[in-house]
TIDREN-7129 format. One record per residue (C-alpha): chain; x, y, z. Coordinates in steps of 0.5 Angstrom, whole numbers. Example, Ala and Ser with C-alpha at 12.3 -4.5 7.8 and 13.67 -1.06 7.14 Angstrom:
# TIDREN-7129
chain / X / Y / Z
A / 25 / -9 / 16
A / 27 / -2 / 14
END
This chain:
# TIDREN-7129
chain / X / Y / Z
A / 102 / 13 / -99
A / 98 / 8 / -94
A / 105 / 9 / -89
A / 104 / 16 / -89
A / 97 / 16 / -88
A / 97 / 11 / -82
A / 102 / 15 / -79
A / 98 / 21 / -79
A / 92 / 18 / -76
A / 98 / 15 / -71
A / 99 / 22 / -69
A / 92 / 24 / -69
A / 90 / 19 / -64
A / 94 / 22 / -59
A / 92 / 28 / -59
A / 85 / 26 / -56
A / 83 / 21 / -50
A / 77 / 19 / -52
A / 75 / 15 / -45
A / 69 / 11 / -47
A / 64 / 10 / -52
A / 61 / 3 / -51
A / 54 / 5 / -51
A / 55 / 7 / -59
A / 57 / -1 / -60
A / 63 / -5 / -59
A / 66 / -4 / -67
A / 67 / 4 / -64
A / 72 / 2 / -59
A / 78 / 4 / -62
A / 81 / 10 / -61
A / 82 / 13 / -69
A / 75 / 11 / -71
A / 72 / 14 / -64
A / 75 / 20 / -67
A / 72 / 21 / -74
A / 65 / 18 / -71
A / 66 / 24 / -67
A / 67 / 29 / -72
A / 60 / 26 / -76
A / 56 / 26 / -70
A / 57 / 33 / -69
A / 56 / 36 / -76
A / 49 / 31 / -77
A / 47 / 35 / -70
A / 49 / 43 / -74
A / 56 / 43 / -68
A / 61 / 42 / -73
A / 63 / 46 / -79
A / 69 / 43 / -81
A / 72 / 37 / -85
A / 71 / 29 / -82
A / 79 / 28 / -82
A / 79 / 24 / -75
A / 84 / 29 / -73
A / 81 / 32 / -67
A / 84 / 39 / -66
A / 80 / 47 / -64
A / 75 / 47 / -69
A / 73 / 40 / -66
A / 74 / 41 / -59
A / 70 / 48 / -59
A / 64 / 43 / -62
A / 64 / 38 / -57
A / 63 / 43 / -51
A / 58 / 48 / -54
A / 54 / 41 / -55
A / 55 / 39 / -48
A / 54 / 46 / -46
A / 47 / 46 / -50
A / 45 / 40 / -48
A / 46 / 41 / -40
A / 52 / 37 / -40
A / 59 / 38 / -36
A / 63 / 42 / -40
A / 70 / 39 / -40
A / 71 / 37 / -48
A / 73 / 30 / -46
A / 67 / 24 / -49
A / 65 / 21 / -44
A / 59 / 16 / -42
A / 54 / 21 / -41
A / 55 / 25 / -47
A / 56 / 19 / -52
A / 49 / 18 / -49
A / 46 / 25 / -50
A / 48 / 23 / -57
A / 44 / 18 / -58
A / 37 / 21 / -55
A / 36 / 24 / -63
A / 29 / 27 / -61
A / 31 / 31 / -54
A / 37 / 34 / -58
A / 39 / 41 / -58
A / 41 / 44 / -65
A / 46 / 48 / -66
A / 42 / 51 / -72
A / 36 / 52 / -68
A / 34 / 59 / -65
A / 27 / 61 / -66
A / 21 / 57 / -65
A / 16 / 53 / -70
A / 11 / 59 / -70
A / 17 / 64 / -71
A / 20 / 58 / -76
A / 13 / 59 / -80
A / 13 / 66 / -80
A / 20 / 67 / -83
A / 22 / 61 / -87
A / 19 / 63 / -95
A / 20 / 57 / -101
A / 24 / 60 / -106
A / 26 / 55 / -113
A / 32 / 58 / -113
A / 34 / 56 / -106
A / 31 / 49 / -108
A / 35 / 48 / -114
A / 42 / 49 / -111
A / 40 / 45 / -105
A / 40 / 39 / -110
A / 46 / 42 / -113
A / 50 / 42 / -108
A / 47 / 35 / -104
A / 49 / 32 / -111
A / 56 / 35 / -109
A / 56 / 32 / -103
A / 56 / 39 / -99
A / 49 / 39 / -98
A / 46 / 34 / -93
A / 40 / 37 / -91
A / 33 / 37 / -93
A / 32 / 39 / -100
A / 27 / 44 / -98
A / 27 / 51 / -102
A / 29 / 55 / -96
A / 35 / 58 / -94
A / 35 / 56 / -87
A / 43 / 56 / -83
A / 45 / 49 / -86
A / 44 / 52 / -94
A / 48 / 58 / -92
A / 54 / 54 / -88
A / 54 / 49 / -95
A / 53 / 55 / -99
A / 60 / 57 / -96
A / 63 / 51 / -97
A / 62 / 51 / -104
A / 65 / 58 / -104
A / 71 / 57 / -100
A / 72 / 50 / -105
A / 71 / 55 / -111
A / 76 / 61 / -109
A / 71 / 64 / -107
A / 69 / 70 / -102
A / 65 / 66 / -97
A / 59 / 70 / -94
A / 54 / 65 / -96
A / 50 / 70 / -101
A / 48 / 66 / -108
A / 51 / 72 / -113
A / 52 / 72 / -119
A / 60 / 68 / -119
A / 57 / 62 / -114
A / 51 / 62 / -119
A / 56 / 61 / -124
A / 60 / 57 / -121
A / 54 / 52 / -118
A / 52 / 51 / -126
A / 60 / 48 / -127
A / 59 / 43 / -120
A / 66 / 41 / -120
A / 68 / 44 / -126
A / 69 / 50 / -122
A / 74 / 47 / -117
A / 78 / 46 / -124
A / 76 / 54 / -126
A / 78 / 56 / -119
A / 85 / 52 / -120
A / 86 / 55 / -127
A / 84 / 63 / -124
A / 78 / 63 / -128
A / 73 / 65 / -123
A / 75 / 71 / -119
A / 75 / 72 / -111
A / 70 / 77 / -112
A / 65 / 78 / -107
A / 58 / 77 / -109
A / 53 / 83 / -109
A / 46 / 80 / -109
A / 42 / 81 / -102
A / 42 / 75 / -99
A / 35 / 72 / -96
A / 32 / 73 / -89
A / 31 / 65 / -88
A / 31 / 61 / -81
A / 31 / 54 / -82
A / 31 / 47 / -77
A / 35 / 41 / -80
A / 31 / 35 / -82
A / 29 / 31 / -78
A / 33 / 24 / -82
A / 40 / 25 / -81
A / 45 / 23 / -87
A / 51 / 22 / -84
A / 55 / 20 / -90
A / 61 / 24 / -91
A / 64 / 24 / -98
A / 70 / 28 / -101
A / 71 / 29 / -107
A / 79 / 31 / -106
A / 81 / 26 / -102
A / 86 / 20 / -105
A / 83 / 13 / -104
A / 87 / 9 / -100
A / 87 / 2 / -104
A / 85 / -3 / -99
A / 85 / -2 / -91
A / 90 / -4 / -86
A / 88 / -8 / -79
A / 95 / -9 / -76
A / 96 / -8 / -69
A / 89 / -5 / -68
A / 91 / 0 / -72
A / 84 / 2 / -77
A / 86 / 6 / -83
A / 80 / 8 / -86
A / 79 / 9 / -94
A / 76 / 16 / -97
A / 73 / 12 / -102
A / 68 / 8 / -97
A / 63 / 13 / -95
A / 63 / 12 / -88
A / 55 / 9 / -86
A / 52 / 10 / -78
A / 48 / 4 / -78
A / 42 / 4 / -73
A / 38 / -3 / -71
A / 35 / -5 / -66
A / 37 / 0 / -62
A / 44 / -1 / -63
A / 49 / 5 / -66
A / 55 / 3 / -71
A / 59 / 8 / -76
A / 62 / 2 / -81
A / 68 / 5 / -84
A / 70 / 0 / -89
A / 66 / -6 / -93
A / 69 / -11 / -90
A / 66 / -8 / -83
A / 60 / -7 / -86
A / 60 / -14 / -87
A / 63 / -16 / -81
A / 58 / -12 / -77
A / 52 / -15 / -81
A / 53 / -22 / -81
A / 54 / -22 / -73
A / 47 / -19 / -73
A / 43 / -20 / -78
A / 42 / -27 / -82
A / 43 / -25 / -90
A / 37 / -31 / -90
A / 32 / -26 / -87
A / 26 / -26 / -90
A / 19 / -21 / -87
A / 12 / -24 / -88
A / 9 / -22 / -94
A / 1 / -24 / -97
A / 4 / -26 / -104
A / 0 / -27 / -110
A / 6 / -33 / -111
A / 9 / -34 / -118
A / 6 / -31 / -126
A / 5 / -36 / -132
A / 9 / -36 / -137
A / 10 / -38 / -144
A / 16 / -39 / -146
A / 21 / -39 / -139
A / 25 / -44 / -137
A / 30 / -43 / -130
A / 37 / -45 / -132
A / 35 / -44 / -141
A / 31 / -37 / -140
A / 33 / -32 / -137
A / 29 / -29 / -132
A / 31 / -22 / -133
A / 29 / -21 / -140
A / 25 / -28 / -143
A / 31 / -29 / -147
A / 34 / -36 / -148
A / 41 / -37 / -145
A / 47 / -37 / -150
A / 52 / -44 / -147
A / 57 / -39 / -146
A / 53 / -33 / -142
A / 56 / -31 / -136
A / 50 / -33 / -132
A / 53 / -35 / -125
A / 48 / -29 / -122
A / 44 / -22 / -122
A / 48 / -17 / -121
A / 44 / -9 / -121
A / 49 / -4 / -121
A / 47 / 3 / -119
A / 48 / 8 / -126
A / 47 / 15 / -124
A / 43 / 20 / -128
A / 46 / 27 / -126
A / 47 / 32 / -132
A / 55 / 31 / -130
A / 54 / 23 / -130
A / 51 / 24 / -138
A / 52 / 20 / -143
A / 52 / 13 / -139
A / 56 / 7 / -140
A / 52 / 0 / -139
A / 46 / 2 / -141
A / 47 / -1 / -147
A / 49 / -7 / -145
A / 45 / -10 / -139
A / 39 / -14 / -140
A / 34 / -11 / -137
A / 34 / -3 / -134
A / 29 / -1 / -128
A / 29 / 7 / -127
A / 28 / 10 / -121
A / 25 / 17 / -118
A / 31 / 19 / -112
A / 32 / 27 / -109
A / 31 / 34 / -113
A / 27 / 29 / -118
A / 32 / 26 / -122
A / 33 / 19 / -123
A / 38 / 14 / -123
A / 39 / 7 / -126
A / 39 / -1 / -124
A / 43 / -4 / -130
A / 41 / -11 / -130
A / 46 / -16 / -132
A / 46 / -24 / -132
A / 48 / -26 / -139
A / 51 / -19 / -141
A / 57 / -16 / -139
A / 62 / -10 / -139
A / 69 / -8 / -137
A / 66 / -1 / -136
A / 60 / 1 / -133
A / 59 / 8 / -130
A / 58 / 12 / -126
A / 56 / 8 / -121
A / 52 / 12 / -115
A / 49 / 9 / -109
A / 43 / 5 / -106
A / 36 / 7 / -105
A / 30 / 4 / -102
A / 27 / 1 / -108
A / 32 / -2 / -111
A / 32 / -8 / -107
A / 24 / -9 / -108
A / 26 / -11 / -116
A / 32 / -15 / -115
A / 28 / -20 / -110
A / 25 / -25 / -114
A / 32 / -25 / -119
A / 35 / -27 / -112
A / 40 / -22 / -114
A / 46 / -18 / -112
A / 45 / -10 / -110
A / 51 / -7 / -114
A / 53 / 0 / -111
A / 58 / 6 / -109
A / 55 / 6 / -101
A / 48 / 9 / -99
A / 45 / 14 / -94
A / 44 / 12 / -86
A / 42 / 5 / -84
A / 39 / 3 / -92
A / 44 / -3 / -93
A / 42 / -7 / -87
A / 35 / -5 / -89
A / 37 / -8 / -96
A / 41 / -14 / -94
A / 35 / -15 / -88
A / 30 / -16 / -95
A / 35 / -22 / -96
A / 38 / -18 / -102
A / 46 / -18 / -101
A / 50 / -12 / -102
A / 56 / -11 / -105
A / 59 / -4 / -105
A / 65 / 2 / -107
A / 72 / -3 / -107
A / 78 / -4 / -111
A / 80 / -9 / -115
A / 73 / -9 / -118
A / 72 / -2 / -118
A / 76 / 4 / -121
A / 75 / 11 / -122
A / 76 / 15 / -129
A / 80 / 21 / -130
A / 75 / 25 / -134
A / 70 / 25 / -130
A / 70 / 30 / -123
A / 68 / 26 / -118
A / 63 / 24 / -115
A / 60 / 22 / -122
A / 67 / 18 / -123
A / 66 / 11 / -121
A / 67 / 5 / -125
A / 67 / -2 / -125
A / 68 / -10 / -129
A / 60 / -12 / -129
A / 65 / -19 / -130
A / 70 / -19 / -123
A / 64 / -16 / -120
A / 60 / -23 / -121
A / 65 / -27 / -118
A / 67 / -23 / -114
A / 59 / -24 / -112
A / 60 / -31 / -111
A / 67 / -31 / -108
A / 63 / -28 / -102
A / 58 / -34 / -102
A / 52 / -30 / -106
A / 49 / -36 / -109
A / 44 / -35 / -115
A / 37 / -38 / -114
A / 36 / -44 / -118
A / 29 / -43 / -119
A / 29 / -35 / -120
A / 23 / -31 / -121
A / 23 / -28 / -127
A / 21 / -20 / -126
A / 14 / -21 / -130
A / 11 / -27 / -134
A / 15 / -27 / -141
A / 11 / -30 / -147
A / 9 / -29 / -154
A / 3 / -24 / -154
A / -1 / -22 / -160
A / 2 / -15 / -161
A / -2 / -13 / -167
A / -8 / -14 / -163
A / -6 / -8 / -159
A / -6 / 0 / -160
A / -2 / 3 / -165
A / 3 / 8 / -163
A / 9 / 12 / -165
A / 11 / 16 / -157
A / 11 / 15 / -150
A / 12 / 21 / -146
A / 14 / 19 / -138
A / 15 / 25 / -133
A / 17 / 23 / -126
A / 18 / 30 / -123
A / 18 / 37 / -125
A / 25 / 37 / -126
A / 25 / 30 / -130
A / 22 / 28 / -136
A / 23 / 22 / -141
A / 20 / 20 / -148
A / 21 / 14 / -152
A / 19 / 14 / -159
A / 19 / 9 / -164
A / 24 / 9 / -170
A / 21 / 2 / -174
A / 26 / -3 / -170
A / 27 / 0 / -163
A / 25 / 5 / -158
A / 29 / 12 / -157
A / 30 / 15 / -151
A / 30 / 23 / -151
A / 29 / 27 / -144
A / 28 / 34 / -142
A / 32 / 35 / -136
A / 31 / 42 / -132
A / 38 / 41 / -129
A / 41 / 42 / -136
A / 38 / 48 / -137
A / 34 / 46 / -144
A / 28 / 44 / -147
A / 25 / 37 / -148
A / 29 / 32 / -154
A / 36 / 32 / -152
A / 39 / 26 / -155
A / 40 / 21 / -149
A / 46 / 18 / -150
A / 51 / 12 / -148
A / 58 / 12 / -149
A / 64 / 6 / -149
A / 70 / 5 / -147
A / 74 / 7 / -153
A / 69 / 14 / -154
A / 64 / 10 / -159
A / 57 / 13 / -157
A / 50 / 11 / -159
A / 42 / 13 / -157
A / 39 / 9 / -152
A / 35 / 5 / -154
A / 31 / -2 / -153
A / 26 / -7 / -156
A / 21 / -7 / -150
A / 18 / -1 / -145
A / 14 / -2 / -139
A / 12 / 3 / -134
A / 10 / 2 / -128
A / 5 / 7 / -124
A / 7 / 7 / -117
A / 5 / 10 / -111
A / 10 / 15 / -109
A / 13 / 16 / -102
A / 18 / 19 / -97
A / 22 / 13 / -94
A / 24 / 15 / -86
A / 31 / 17 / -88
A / 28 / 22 / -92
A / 28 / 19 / -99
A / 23 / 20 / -104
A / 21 / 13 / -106
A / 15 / 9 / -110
A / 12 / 3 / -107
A / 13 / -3 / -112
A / 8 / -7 / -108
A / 1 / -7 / -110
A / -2 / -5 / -116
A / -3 / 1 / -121
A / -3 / 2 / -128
A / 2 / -1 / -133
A / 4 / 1 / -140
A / 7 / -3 / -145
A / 11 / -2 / -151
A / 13 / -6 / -157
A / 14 / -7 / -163
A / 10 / 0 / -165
A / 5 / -2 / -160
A / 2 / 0 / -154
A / -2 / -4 / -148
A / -6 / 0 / -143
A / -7 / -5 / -137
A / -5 / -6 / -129
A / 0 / -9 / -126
A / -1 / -12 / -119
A / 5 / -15 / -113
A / 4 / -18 / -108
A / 10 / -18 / -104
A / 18 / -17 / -105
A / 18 / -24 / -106
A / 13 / -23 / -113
A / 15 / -22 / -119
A / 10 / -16 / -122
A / 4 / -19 / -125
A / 1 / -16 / -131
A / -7 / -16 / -132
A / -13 / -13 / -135
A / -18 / -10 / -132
A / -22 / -16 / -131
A / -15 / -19 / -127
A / -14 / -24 / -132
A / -6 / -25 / -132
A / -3 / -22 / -140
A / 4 / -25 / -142
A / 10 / -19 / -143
A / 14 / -19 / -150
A / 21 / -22 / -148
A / 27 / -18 / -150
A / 31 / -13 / -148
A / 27 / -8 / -143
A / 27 / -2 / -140
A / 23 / -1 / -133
A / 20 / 5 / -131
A / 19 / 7 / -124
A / 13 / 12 / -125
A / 10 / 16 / -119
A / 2 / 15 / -121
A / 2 / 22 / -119
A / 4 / 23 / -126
A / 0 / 22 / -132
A / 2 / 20 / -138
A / 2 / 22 / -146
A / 2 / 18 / -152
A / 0 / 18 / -159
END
């Protein structure tokens, strides 16, 4: 198979002369890479509508002069410097997609939930890369056509009654479209009047879910063969542009310019007190005393995804700490926290978001995910937190499971794989809070704790006498509160998720500037602690990235966290909570 790819990328290079793209970054100087980054640029600013391949042909090369047309440019379809240029002068950029003005923009444009709701739908599918903003503008249809064509569908953008249907099904319905199961029927319902701008943050991830992964890549006589399972990355810093194609590029890029060591200028407010915690016998992760045998050669976090499709979840179970935390459309994803467990089977492992590597920071761990948008990785490894993302043998796709939601990986060859690429574990690690042996009866008696991190996205977890259970409401699934959340094994075997130990964490919520709702974990802000059937209604306080998180009482008097098996929330503190 990689014969025949690299063949067909050989004859794809020829067939476009791409002169020069030296102000982009000397990575970008081949001519096959030039190509595919040519394709993405062109859909990120509304141009091009078909798929990023590399294989320069009509479609592409249409593209190309209508942007040197509306950007006052020579039209000769040739990649010059002057339009290389023009590429990376994002705030003068003429959009495709751009027709009227604002103020016609204002008038038009109406909110709907419904577009809303299948925007985040097909953003989940990677078809989507827009705002998620209810408004049915230009991008929304040109998705919406693109879901429909996958689906054997008419494509006239119009949400009737089969797409509707079909959106329900994800990527089920490619499997129905295969099986003759939905009509190619045109759709009925009126389409909306709407007009919209693209956003502003450009996510310049392409996924395809029907590409066949190429295990590995080649380097071989300056020939590059991309791998379709590595989502291709634009990286801006420093007023530099690179697109990144593989993880070993991605490495290579960021050791060349910027230290793995970096560290930014915090004002922190320095270690917690502990009780019973020790580096190198406890565990910083959880407080737990450490088995002789435990697998504690570094923290790894791997990103577990929460989608309706990813459900039930295999790693929960076994990692020794889980933070959740707020991502797009107001669903939640998952950092499994492994230092002394492991597991042969951990998914769906979805990508980064910026809040991840404000909590594995002072674990000095391992960021474990399958990619992430834009230029977030070297934000995260500039924070000092290493990355490691989709690559094989560590990983592995199932085949019970649509992509994306099919990735999985060994948490044990993941470690070694971490400390095979010099990602030494702290010998003094900070642990996540101040573990200790509180007096627990002192506290509030208490049997629930309803936690809501967006309209769409609600937990709860009650107490059953020994452990706490998680049941969810999820607006994506269609039903009310009280689903069993539940986690699943290699051999099938489920169970409900549960744990020893609950803290959440009210934190105050943001938009990160490529456009990614996050929470800011630096700080202070009200904390609720649950264990052992009762509760504990304080604050917490962070000084720095480089913190732990600190727990107090209103008088800032520091209070010790039952060790054990915990479960972190991430909570908007624009969200109350309920419990009783």
């Amino acid at each position: 198979m990689l014969a025949s790819v690299l063949f067909s990328i050989l004859l794809s290079s020829t067939s476009y002369n791409v002169s020069d793209y030296s102000c982009i970054d000397e990575l970008s100087t081949h001519p096959v890479r030039n190509e595919y980054m040519l394709q993405i640029v062109l859909k990120s600013y509304d141009y091009y509508e078909g798929k990023i391949d590399g294989k320069i042909g009509s479609v592409s090369k249409a593209a190309l002069r209508s942007f040197q047309n509306k950007n006052g440019l020579v039209v000769d379809g040739i990649l010059g410097p002057q339009t290389c240029l023009r590429f990376l002068d994002r705030a003068n950029i003429s959009r495709n997609a751009t027709n009227i003005n604002n103020d016609d923009t204002n008038k038009i444009m109406q909110y709907s939930e419904e577009v809303e709701s299948q925007q985040i739908i097909l953003k989940e599918l990677g078809i989507y890369t827009g705002t998620v903003d209810g408004l049915n503008g230009p991008g929304t249809k040109r998705a919406i056509k693109d879901f429909q064509n996958r689906a054997g569908l008419v494509a006239d953008g119009v949400v009737g009654t089969k797409t509707d249907k079909a959106l329900i099904l994800g990527e089920a319905a490619y499997v129905q479209n295969i099986n003759g199961n939905i009509e190619n029927a045109s759709e009925s319902q009126t389409p909306v009047t709407a007009a919209s701008t693209s956003s502003s943050a450009i996510d310049l991830i392409n996924y395809n879910p029907n590409a066949n992964c190429v295990e590995g890549y080649v380097n071989t006589i300056d020939v590059w063969v991309p791998d379709p399972c590595f989502y291709p990355v634009f990286v801006y810093r420093f007023g530099k542009t690179a697109q990144v194609n593989s993880q070993n590029e991605l490495d290579s890029y960021l050791q060349a310019r910027w230290s793995l060591t970096k560290e930014k200028v915090y004002t922190s407010i320095g270690p917690v007190s502990t009780q019973n915690y020790t580096p190198g016998v406890n565990s910083p992760v959880n407080g737990l005393p450490m088995s002789p045998d435990a697998n504690n050669s570094i923290v790894i976090g791997i990103k577990n995804d929460n989608n309706v499709r990813a459900r039930p979840q295999s790693g929960p179970q076994n990692a020794d700490a889980v933070v959740e935390v707020l991502v797009e459309g107001g669903m939640t994803r998952f950092i499994n926290i492994f230092y002394q467990s492991d597991t042969t089977y951990h998914g769906p492992i979805r990508s980064a978001r910026p809040t991840d590597p404000t909590v594995l920071r002072p674990l000095g761990g391992v960021l474990v995910a399958s990619g992430a948008t834009g230029g977030l990785i070297p934000e995260i490894i500039d924070m000092g937190v290493p990355v490691i993302t989709d690559r094989r043998p560590e990983y592995f796709r199932i085949s019970t499971r649509n992509a994306p939601h099919n990735l999985y990986a060994d948490t044990e060859k993941l470690k070694s794989l971490a400390v095979t690429k010099g990602y030494v574990k702290s010998t003094t690690p900070q642990p996540l809070f101040a573990w200790g042996d509180p007096i627990v009866s002192n506290w509030a008696a208490n049997t629930y704790l309803n936690l809501t991190f967006s309209s769409q996205t609600k937990t709860k977890w009650t107490w059953n006498g020994s452990n706490y259970v998680r049941t969810y409401y999820d607006a994506y699934k269609g039903s009310s509160s009280g689903n069993v959340h539940n986690w699943v094994d290699v051999n099938g075997n489920q169970g409900q998720i549960s744990t020893t130990t609950v803290i959440a964490l009210f934190c105050e919520p943001y938009i990160h500037p490529l456009q990614l709702p996050s929470v800011k974990t630096v700080g202070n802000g009200r904390a609720i602690i649950l264990h052992q059937g009762k509760i504990l209604d304080v604050f917490w306080k962070r000084g720095s990235n480089l913190d732990p998180f600190h727990i107090v009482d209103k008088n800032g008097n520091e209070l010790f966290v039952p060790k054990g098996k915990v479960w972190i929330s991430l909570v908007p503190s624009t969200k109350a909570p309920s419990f009783g």
